[in-house]
VEXDREN-998938 format. One record per residue (C-alpha): x, y, z; chain; residue in one letter. Coordinates in Angstrom, 2 decimals. Layout:
! VEXDREN-998938
<<X, Y, Z>, 'A', 'A'>
...
! end
This chain:
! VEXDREN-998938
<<0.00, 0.00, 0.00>, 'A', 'X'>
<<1.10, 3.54, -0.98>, 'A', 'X'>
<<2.32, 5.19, 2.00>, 'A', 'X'>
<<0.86, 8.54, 2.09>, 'A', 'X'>
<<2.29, 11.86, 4.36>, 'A', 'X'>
<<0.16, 12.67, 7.07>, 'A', 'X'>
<<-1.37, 16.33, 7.01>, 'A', 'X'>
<<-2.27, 18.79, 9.32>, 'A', 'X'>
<<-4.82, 17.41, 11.81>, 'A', 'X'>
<<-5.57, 20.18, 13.55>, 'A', 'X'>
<<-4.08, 21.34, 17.01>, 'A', 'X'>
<<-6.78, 18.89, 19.00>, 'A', 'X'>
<<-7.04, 16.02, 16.74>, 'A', 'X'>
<<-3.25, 15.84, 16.11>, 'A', 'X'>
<<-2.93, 15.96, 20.44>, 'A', 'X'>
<<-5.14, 12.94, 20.24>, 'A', 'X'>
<<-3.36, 11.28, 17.99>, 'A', 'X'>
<<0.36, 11.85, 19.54>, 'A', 'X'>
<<-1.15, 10.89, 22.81>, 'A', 'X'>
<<-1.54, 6.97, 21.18>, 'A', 'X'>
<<1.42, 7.68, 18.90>, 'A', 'X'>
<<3.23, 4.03, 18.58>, 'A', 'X'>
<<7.44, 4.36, 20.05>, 'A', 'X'>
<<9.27, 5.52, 17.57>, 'A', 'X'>
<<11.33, 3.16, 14.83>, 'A', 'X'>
<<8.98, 0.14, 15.76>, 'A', 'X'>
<<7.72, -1.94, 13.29>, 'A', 'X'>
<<4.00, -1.00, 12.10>, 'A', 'X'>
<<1.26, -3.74, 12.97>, 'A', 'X'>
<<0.00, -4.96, 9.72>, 'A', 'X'>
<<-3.97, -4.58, 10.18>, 'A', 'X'>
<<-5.78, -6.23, 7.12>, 'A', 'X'>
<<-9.59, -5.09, 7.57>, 'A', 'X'>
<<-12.15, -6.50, 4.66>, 'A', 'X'>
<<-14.98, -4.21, 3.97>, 'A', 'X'>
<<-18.34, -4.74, 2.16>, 'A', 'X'>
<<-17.70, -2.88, -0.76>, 'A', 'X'>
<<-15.85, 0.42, -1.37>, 'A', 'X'>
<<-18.29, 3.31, 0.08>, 'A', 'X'>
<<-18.22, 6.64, 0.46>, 'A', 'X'>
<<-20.19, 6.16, 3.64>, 'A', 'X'>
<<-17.26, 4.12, 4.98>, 'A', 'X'>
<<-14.82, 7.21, 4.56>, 'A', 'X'>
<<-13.69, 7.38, 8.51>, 'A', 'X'>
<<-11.64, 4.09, 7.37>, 'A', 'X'>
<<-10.27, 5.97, 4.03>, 'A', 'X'>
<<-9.36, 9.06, 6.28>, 'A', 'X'>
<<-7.41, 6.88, 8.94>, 'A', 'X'>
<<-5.52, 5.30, 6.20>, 'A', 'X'>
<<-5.10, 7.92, 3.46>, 'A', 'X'>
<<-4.05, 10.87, 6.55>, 'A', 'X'>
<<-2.03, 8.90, 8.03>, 'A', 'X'>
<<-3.62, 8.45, 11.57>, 'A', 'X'>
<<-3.79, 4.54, 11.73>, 'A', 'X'>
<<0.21, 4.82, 11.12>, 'A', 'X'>
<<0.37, 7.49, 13.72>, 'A', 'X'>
<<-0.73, 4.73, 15.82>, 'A', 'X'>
<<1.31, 2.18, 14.48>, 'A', 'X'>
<<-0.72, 0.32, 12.38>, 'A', 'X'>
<<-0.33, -0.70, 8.71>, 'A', 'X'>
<<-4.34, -0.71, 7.97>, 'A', 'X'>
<<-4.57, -2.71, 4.42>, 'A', 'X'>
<<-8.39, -2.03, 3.04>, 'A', 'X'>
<<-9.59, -5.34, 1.15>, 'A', 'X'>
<<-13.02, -5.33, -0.28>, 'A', 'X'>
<<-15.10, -8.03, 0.08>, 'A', 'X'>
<<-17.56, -7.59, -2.55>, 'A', 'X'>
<<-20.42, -7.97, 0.22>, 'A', 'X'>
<<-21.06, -7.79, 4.11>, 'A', 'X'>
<<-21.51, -11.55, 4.36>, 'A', 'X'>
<<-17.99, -11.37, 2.35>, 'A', 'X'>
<<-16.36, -9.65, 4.81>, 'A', 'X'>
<<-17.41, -10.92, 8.23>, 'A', 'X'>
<<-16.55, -14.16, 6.79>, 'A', 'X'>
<<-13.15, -13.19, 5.93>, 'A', 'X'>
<<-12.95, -12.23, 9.87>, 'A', 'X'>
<<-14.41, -15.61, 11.08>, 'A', 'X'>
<<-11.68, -17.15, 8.99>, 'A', 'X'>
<<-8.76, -15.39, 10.11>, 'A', 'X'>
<<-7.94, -13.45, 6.65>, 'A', 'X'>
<<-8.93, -10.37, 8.27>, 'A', 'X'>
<<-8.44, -8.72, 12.14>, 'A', 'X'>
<<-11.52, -6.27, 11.35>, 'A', 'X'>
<<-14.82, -6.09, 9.16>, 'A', 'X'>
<<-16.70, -3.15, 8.31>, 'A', 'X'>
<<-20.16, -3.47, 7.21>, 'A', 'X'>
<<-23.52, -3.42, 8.51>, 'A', 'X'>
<<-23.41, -5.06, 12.61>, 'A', 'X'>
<<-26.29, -7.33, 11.87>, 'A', 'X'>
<<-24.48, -8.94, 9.59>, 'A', 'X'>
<<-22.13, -10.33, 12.26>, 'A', 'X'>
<<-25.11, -10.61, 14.46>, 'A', 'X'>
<<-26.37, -13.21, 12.16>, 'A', 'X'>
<<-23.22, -14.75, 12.09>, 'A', 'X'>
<<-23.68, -15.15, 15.96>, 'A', 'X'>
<<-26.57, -16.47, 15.54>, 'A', 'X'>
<<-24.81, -19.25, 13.26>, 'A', 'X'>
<<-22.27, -20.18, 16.29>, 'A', 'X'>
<<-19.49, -17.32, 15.22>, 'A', 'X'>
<<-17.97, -14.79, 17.67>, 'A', 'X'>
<<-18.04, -11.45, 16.39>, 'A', 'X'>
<<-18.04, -8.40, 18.06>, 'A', 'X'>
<<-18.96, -4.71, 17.40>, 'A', 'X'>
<<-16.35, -2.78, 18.79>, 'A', 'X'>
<<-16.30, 0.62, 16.60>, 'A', 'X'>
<<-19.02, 2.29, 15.04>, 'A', 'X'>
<<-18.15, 3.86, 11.33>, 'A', 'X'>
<<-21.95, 4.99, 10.42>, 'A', 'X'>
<<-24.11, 6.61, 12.68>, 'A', 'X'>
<<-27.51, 7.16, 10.81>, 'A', 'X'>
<<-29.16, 6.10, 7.95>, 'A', 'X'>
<<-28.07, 7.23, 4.06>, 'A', 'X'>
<<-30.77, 6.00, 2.41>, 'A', 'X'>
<<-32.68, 8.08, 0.09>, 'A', 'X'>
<<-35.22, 7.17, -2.45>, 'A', 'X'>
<<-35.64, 9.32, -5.86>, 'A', 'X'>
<<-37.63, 9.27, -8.72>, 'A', 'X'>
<<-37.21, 11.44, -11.57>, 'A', 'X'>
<<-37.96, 15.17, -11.73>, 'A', 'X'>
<<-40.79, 15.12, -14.61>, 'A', 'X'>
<<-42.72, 12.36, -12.71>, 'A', 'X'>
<<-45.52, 12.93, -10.73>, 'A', 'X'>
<<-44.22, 11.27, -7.49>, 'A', 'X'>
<<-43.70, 13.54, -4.42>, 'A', 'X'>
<<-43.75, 11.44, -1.71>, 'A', 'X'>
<<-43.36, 7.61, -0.78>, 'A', 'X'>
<<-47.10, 7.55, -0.44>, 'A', 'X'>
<<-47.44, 8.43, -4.31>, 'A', 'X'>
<<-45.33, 5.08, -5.47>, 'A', 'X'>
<<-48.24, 3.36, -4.21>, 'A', 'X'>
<<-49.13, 0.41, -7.20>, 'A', 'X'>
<<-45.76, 1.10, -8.40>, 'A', 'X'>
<<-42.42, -0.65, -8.36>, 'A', 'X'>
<<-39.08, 0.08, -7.20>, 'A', 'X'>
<<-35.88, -0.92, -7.62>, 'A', 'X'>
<<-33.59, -2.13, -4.47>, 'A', 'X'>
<<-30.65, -3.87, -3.81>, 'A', 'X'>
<<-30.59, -7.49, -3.62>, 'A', 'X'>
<<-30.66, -8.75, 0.00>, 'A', 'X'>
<<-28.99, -8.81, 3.13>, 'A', 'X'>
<<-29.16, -5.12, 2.07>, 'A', 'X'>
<<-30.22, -2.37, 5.37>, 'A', 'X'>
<<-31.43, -0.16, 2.58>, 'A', 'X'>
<<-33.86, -2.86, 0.87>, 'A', 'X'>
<<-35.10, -3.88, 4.42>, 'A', 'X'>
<<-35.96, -0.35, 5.56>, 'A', 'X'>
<<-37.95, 0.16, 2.65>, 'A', 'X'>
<<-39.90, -2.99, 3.10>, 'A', 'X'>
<<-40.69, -2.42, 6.61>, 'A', 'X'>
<<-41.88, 1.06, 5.82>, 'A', 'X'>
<<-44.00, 0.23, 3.29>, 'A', 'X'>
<<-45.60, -2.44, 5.31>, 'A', 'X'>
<<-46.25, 0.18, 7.85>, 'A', 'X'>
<<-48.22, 2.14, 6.09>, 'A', 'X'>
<<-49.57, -0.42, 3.80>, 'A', 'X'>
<<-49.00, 0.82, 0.58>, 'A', 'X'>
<<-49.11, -1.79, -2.77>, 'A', 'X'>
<<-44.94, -1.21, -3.81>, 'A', 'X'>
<<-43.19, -4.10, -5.82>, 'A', 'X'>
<<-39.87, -4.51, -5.66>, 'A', 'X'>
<<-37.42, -5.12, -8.50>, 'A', 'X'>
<<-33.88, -6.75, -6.90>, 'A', 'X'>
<<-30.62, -5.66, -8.60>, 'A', 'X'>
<<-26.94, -5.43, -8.01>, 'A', 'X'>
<<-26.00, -2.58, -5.10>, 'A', 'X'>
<<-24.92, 0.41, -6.83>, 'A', 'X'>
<<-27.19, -0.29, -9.90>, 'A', 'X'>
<<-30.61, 0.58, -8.66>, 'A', 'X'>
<<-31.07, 4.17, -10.99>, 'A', 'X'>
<<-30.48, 1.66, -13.96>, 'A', 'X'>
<<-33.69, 0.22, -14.21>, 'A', 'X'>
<<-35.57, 3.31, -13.58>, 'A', 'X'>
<<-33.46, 5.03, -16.54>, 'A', 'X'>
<<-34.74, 2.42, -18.52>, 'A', 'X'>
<<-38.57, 3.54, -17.73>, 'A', 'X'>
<<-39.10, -0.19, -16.03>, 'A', 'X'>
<<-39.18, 1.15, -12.55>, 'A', 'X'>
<<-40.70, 4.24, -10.87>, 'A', 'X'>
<<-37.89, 4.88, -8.54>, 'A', 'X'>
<<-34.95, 3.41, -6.38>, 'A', 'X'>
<<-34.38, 3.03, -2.97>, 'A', 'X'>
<<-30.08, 3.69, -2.66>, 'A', 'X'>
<<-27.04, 5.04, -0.58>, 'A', 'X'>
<<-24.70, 7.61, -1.81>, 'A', 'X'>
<<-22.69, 8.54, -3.58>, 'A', 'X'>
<<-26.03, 7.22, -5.94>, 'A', 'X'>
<<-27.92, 9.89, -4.17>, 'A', 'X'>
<<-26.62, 12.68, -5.55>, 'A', 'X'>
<<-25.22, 10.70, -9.11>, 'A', 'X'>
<<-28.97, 11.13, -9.24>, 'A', 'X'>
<<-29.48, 14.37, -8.27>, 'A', 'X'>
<<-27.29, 15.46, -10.50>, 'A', 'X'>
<<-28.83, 14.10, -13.49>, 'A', 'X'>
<<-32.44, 15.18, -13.42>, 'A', 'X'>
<<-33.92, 12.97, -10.23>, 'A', 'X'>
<<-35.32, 14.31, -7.05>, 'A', 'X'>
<<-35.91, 12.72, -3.77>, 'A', 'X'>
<<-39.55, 11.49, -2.78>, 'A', 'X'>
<<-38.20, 10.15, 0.95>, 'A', 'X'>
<<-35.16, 10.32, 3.24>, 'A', 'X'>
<<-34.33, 7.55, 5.43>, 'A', 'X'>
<<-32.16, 10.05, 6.90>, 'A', 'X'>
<<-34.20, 12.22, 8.52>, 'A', 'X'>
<<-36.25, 9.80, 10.32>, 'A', 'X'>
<<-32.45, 8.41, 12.16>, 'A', 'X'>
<<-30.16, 11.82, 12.60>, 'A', 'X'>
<<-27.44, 9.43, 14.36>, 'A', 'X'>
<<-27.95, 6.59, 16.76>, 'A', 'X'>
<<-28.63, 3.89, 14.77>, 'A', 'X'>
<<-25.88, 1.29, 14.15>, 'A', 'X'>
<<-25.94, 1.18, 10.50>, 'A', 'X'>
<<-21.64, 0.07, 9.79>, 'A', 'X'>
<<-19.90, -1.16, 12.54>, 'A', 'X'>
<<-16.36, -2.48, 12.94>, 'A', 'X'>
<<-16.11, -5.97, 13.79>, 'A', 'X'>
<<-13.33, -8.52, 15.56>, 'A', 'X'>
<<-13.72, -11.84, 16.76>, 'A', 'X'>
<<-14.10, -12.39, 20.55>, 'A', 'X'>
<<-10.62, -13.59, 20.68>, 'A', 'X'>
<<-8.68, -11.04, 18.87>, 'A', 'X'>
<<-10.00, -8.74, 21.67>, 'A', 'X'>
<<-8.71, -11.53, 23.76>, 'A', 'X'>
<<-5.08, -12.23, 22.52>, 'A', 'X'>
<<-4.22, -8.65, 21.08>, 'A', 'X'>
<<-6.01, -6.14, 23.13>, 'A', 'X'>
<<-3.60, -3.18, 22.23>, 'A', 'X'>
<<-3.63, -3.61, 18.43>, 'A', 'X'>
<<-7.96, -3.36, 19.00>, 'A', 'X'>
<<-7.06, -0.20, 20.84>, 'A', 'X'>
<<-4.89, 1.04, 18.63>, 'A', 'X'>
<<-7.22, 0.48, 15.48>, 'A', 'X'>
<<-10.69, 2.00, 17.66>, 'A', 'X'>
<<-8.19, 5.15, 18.46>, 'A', 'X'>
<<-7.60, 5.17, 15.24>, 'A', 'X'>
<<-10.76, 5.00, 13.94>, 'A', 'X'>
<<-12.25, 7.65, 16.58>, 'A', 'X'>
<<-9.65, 10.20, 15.50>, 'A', 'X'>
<<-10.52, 10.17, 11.43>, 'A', 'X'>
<<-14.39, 10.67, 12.85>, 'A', 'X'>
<<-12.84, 13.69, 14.71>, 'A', 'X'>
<<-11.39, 14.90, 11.67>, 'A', 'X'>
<<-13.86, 14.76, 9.62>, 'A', 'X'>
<<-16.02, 16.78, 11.79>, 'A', 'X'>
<<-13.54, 19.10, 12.28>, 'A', 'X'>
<<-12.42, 19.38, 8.52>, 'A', 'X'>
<<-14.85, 18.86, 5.69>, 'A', 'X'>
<<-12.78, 19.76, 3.42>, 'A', 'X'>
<<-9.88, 17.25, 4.60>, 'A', 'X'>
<<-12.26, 14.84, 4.29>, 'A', 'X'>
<<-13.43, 15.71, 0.76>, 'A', 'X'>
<<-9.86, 15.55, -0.31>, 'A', 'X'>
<<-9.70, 11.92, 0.76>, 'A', 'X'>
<<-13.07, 11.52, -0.96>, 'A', 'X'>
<<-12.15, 12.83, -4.03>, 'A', 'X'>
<<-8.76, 10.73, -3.69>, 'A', 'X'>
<<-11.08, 7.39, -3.19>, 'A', 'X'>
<<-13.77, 7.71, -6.00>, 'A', 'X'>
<<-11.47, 9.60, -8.80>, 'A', 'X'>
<<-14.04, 8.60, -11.85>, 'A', 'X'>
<<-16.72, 10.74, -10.13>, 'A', 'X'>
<<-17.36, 14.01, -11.22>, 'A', 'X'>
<<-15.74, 16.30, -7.56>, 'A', 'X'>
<<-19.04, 18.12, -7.47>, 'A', 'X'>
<<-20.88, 14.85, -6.76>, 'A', 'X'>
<<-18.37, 13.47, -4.31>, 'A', 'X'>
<<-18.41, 16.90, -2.53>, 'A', 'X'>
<<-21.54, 17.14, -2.04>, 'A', 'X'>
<<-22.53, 13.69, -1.35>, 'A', 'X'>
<<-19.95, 13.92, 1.63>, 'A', 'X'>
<<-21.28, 17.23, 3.01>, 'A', 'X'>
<<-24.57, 15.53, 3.10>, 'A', 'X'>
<<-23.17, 12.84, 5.23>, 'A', 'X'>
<<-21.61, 15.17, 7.23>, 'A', 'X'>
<<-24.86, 17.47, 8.08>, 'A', 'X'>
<<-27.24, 14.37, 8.20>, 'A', 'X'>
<<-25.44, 13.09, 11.14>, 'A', 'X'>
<<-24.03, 9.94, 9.15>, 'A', 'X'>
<<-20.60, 10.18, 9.75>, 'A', 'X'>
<<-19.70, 8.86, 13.36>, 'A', 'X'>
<<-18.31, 11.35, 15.28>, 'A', 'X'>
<<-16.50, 9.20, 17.75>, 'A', 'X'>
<<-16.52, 5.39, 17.72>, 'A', 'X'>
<<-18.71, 4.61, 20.68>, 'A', 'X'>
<<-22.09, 2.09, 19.72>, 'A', 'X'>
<<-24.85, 3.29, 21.72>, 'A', 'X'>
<<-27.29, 0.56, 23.32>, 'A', 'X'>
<<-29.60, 2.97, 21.55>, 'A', 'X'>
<<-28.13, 2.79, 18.07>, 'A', 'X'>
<<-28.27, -0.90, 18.76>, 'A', 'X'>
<<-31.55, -1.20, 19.57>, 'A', 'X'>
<<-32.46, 0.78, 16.12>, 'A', 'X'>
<<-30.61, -1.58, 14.24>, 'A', 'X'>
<<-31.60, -4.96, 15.97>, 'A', 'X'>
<<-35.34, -3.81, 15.68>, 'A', 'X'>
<<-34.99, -3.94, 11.95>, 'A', 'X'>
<<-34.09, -7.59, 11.66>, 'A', 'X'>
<<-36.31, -8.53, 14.30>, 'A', 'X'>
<<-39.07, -6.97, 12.37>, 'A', 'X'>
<<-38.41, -8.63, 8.68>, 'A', 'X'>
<<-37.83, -12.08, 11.12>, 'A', 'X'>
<<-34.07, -12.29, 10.60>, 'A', 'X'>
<<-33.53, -12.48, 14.71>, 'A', 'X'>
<<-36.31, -13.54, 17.09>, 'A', 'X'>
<<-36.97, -10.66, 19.88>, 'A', 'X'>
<<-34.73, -10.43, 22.08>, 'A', 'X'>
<<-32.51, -13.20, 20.70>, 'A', 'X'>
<<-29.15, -11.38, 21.45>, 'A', 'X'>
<<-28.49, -8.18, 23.65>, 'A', 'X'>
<<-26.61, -5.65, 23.45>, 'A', 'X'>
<<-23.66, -7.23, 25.87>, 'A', 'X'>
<<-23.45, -10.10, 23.96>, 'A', 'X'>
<<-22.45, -8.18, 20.62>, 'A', 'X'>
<<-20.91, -5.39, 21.12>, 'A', 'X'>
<<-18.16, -4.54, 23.45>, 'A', 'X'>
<<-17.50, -0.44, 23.72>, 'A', 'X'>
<<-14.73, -0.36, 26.29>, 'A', 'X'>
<<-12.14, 0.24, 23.72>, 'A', 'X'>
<<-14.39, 3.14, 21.44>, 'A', 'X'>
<<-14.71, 4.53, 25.61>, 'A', 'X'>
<<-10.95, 4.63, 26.06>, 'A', 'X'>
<<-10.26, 6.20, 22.18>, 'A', 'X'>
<<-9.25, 9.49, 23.13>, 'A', 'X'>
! end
């Protein structure tokens, strides 16, 4: 991996980071962490590597992609990966199948989920798609479950039509489908090129809701506690800078998707950043939990009350990230 120079932090954030700092002329800790699929919502990871704050630490953070969430707890459970970053309930459900993975860092704290329909329709509202279809991603996808819960909740008559993630404008481009339920940077692809949004996931969940977690296996927390610190520090310090510096984090952005146009990326960051998406520090709420777990409880992926919140997620090291 390229090794990149680390830029100005800031006074605070750099303080943070110097307090963890790793002794000087030892050997990095090679930290190979699989994630779902390469994301602009999963940017705190691209700022720790790409600023240099994971190596601040002394960690050598190699990003794999995994190609799905199922991908890359799996890679954790078989010990080609210290860390996973996808959605928690993924590796909840791998509990469930006799695994031992553990939340211990959250990366996305709401919900960027949008869905949009073009500008010359007539749809306004998710009310309005009513006898309609829409496209979503094929599951175990948050976004395709959120939709489907919703529109059971208010019984309304909406099909769906499954594609690949990251695909889901396609079909309505092609006049097949009356709109798509998708993440950025999608969202504002769309927005860009004559859709509109007709209902925001994210302002129903403006933080607290466990939507990506980092995840470790019960005994890496065991056998290499300070390497787990290290990498939660880590992790909690790019959230810090991204609050603190948009435009650092744009940089990155722009550094991470280069065949999108900068306006898109740059604006499909900022609205991260002022929908409360972004984590701002790595600690996984019981609440943010509870959002999450309620989801797979309702579409009957969990039974209630089939795992708590002790069982799956251990915060004492996003606590101690300072």
């Amino acid at each position: 991996m390229e090794t990149k120079a680390l830029k100005f932090l800031g006074a605070g954030v750099l303080g943070l980071a110097v307090l963890t700092a790793a002794p000087v002329g030892a050997a990095p800790t090679t930290v190979p962490v699989f994630q779902a699929f390469q994301s602009i919502m999963y940017l705190p990871l691209y700022v720790g590597i790409d600023e240099g704050i994971f190596a601040k630490n002394g960690l050598d953070v190699q990003k794999v992609t995994a190609g799905s969430g199922a991908a890359a707890v799996a890679a954790v459970i078989g010990g080609h990966a210290d860390f996973s970053l996808q959605d928690p309930m993924t590796a909840v459900l791998a509990d469930k199948k006799g695994a031992s993975v553990v939340n211990v860092a959250m990366v996305v704290d709401g919900v960027p989920v949008w869905v949009l329909a073009p500008k010359t329709s007539s749809y306004t509202n998710i009310k309005t798609l009513s006898g309609k279809t829409v496209a979503v991603a094929l599951p175990p996808s948050t976004s395709t479950y959120l939709i489907e819960r919703l529109i059971k909740q208010m019984n309304l008559a909406i099909s769906f039509d499954t594609v690949q993630i990251g695909t889901e404008l396609a079909p309505v481009s092609a006049g097949r489908d009356a709109a798509a339920c998708l993440y950025e940077p999608q969202v504002d692809e769309g927005l860009a090129n004559g859709y509109k949004v007709v209902y925001s996931f994210a302002s129903q969940y403006p933080g607290d809701y466990a939507f990506s977690n980092m995840d470790t296996l019960a005994s890496t927390i065991k056998n290499q506690p300070a390497m787990v610190q290290a990498f939660v520090t880590g992790i909690g310090q790019a959230e810090a800078l991204i609050a603190h510096s948009p435009a650092t984090a744009k940089a990155v952005a722009e550094k991470e998707f280069p065949t999108l146009p900068k306006a898109v990326v740059d604006t499909a960051v900022q609205r991260l950043i002022d929908g409360h998406v972004y984590a701002t520090k790595p600690d996984i709420t019981p609440t943010a939990f509870k959002n999450a777990i309620a989801l797979q409880e309702y579409i009957g992926n969990l039974k209630p009350g089939a795992f708590t919140y002790a069982q799956v997620v251990d915060d004492s090291f996003a606590k101690k990230a300072k």
